[in-house]
C-alpha positions in Angstrom: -61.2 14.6 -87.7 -60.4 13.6 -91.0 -62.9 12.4 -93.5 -62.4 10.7 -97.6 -64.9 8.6 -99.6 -64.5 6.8 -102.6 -66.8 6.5 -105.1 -67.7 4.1 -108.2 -71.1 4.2 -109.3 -72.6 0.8 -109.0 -69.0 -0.9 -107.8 -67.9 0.8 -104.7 -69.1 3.2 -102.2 -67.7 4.3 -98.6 -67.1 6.6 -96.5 -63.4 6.6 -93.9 -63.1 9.2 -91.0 -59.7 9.3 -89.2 -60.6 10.2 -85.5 -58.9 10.4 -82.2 -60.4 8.9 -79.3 -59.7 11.0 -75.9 -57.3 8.5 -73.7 -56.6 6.2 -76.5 -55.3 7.0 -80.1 -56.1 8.0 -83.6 -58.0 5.5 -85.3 -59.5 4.9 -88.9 -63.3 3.9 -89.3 -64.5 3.1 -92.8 -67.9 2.2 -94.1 -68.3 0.6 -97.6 -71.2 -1.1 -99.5 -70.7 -3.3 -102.6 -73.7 -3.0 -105.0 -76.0 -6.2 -105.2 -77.4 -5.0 -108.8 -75.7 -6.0 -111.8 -73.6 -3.6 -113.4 -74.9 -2.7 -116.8 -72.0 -3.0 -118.7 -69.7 -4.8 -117.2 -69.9 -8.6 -116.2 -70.3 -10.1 -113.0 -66.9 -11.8 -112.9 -65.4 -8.0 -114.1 -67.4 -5.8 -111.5 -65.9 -8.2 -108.6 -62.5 -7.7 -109.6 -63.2 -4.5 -110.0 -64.2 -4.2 -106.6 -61.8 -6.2 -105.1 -59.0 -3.4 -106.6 -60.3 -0.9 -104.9 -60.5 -2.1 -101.9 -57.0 -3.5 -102.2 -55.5 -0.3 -103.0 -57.7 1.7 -100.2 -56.4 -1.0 -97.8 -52.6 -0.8 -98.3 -53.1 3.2 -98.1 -54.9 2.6 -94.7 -52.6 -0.1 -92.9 -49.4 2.2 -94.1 -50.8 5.0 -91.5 -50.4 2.0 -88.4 -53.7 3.4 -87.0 -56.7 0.3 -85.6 -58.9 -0.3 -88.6 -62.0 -0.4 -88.2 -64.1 -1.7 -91.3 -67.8 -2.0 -91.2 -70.1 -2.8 -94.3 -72.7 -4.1 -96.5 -70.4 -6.1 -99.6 -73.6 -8.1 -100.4 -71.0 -11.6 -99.6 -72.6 -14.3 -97.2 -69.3 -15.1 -95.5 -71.0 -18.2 -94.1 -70.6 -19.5 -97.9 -66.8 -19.2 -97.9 -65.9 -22.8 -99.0 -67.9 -23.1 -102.1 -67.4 -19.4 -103.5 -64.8 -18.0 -104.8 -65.3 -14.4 -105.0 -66.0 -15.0 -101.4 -62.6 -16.6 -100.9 -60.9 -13.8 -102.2 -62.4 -11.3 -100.1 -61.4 -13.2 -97.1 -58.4 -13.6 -98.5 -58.0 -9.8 -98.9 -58.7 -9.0 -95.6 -56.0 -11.2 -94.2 -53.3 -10.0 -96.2 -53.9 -6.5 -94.5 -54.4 -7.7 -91.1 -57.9 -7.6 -90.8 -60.1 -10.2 -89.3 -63.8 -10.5 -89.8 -65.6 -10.6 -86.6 -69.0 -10.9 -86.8 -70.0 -14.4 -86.8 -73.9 -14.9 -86.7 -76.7 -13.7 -89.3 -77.1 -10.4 -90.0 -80.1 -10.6 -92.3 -82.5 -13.3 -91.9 -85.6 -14.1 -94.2 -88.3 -16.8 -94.4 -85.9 -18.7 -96.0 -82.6 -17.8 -95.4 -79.8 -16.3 -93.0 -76.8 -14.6 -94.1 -73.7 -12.8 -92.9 -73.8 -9.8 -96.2 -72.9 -7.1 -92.9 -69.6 -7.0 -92.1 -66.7 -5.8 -88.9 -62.8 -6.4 -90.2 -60.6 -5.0 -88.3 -56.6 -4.7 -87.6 -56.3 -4.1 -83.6 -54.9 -6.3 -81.5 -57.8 -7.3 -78.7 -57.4 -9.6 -76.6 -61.3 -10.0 -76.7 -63.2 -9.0 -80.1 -66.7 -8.0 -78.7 -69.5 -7.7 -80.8 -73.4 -8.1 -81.4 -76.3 -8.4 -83.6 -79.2 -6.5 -82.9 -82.2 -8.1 -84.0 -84.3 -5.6 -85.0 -86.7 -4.8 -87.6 -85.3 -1.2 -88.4 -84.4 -2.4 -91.5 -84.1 -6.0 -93.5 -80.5 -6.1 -92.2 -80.0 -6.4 -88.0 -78.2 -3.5 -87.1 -74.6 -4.4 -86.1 -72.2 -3.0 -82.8 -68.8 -3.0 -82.6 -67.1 -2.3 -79.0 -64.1 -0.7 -79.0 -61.9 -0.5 -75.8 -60.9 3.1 -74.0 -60.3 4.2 -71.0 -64.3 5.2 -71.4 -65.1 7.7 -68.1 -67.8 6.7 -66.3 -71.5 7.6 -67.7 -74.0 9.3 -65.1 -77.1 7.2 -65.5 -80.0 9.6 -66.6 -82.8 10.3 -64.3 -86.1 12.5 -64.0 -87.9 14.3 -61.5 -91.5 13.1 -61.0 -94.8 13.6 -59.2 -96.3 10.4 -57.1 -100.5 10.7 -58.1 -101.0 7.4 -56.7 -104.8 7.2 -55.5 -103.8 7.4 -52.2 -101.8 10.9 -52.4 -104.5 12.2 -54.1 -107.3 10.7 -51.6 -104.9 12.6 -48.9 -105.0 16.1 -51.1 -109.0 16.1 -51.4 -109.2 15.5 -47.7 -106.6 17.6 -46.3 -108.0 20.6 -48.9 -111.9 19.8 -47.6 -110.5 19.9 -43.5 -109.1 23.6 -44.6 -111.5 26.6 -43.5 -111.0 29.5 -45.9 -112.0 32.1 -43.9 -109.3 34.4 -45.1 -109.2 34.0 -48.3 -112.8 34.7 -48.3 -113.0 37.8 -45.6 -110.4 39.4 -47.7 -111.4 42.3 -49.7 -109.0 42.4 -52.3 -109.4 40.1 -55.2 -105.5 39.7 -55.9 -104.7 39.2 -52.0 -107.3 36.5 -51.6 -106.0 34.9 -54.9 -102.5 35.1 -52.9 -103.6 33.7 -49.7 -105.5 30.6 -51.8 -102.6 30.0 -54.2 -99.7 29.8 -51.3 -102.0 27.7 -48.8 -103.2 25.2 -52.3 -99.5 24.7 -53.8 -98.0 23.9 -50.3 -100.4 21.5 -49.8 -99.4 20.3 -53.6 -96.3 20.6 -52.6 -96.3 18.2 -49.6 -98.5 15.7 -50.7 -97.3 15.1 -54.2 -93.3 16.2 -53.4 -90.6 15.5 -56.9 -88.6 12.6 -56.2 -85.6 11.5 -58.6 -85.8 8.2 -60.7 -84.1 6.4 -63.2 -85.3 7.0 -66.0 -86.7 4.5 -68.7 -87.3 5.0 -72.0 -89.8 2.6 -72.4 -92.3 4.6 -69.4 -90.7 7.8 -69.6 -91.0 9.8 -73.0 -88.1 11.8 -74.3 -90.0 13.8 -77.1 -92.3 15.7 -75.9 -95.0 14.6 -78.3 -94.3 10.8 -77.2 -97.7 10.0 -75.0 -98.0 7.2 -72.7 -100.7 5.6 -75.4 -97.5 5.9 -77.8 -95.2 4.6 -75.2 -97.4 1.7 -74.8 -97.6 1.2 -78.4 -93.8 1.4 -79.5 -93.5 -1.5 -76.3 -96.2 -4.0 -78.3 -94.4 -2.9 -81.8 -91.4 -3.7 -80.0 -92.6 -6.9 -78.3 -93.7 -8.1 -82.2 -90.8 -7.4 -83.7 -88.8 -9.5 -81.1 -91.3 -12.8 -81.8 -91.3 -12.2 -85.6 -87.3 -12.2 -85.0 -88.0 -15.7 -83.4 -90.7 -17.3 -85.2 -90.1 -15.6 -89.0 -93.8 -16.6 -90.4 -96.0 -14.8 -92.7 -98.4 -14.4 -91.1 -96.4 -13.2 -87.3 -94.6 -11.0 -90.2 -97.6 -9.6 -91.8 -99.1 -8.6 -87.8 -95.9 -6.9 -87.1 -95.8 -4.9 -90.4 -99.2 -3.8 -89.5 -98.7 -3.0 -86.6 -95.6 -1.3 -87.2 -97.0 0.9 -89.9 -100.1 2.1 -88.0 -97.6 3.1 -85.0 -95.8 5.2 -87.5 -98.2 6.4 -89.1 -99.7 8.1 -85.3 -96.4 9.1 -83.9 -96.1 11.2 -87.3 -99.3 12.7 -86.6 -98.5 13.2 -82.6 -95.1 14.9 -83.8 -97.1 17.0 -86.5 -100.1 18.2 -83.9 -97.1 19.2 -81.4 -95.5 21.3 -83.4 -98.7 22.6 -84.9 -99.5 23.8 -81.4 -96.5 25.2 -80.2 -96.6 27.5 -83.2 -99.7 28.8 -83.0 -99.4 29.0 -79.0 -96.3 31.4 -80.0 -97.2 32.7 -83.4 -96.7 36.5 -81.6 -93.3 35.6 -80.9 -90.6 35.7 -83.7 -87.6 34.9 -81.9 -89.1 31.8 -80.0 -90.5 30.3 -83.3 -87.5 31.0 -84.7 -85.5 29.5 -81.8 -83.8 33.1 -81.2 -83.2 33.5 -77.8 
């Protein structure tokens, strides 16, 4: 893997990696961002033209290797206004002359009061379908945007746990079966570790066979993947979840102002969950160098 940025402060900035997909070919994915600020000594009209050679020149490097382009970024240009601006015109413009077409076709950063396309995909391949999407989420102001690209992909085992069933019933049928049980042996027996033997085999077969592991899909919006992730959390990051899709759907202030509150107190507890976690498994292995230093 290959990897080159460019850099101009407050014109340009990106990032391309030359990679090579298992089954397919060598590729070339680039990232770049155009500044929204002013530049504080040169004009608006200047800056843009500045911009625009860069990229030129970067693309004409890139489409002489014949490798897929793949183009993503922020260049602060609402697409969607390509008929009455010209710098806008001449990015498009730009694009096409090296092959690239923009792809993403919907809003990629909405407001109150207004929706534009400022996050782009350009690419060079040859699809016969272009597939795309807009995730509308509230990571950031800007909806986080996915690209597919086709490969031979091999096929993806789908993840799955193994858990206990503590339904009220299995546990009704544990207390009953362990009160029918007559201990005489664990309590005729003289020997205090014996007896504990006797007692922990007969209780953990009982576990054993009234709450047995069974494998299930897992989902990561029951099931928590960091250990410090509690089902009070998991609940939690499902409502912060749920606001951010309605605030995605009706953009009011005061739906907006909910889900930012919401949001931040969720943060703010899964920070102090994370914190606690780690508090404890240090001091539960403050003896032991090599664990807490993840020796092993």
């Amino acid at each position: 893997m290959q990897a080159q940025s460019v850099f101009i402060d407050r014109i340009f900035e990106s990032l391309f990696v030359q990679i090579e997909i298992p089954d397919y070919r060598k590729i070339v994915i680039g990232s770049i961002y155009r500044p929204g600020t002013s530049h504080p000594t040169l004009s608006s009209s200047d800056a843009f033209d500045n911009f625009t050679e860069v990229l030129s020149n970067i693309l004409d490097e890139l489409t002489s290797l014949n490798y897929p382009i793949y183009l993503f970024g922020d260049t602060n240009l609402d697409v969607l206004l390509h008929d009455s601006s010209s710098n806008i015109s001449d990015y498009i413009n730009i694009l096409s002359t090296y092959g690239l077409l923009q792809v993403v076709t919907k809003p990629t950063r909405c407001t109150d009061h207004s929706a534009t396309i400022i996050d782009h995909v350009a690419t060079n391949a040859n699809l016969s379908v272009y597939e795309s999407l807009i995730i509308t989420s509230r990571v950031s102001d800007h909806f986080p945007v996915v690209f597919f690209i086709p490969t031979n992909k091999p096929r993806i085992c789908v993840k799955s746990i193994f858990a206990r069933d503590f339904s009220e019933a299995n546990l009704n049928k544990f207390k009953s079966t362990l009160h029918s049980i007559r201990w005489h042996d664990v309590l005729n027996e003289n020997d205090p570790q014996l007896a504990y033997n006797m007692f922990s085999d007969t209780f953990f077969n009982l576990y054993d066979l009234q709450f047995p592991k069974s494998e299930i899909k897992f989902n990561k919006s029951f099931h928590k993947i960091e250990p410090w992730m509690s089902k009070g959390l998991l609940t939690s990051r499902r409502e912060k979840l749920r606001l951010a899709s309605y605030v995605s759907r009706n953009p009011s202030a005061l739906a907006s102002q909910t889900y930012k509150t919401y949001r931040n107190l969720f943060n703010k507890l899964l920070r102090s969950a994370k914190k606690l976690y780690y508090e404890k498994e240090l001091a539960k292995n403050v003896s032991n160098l090599k664990k807490n230093l993840g020796v092993d």
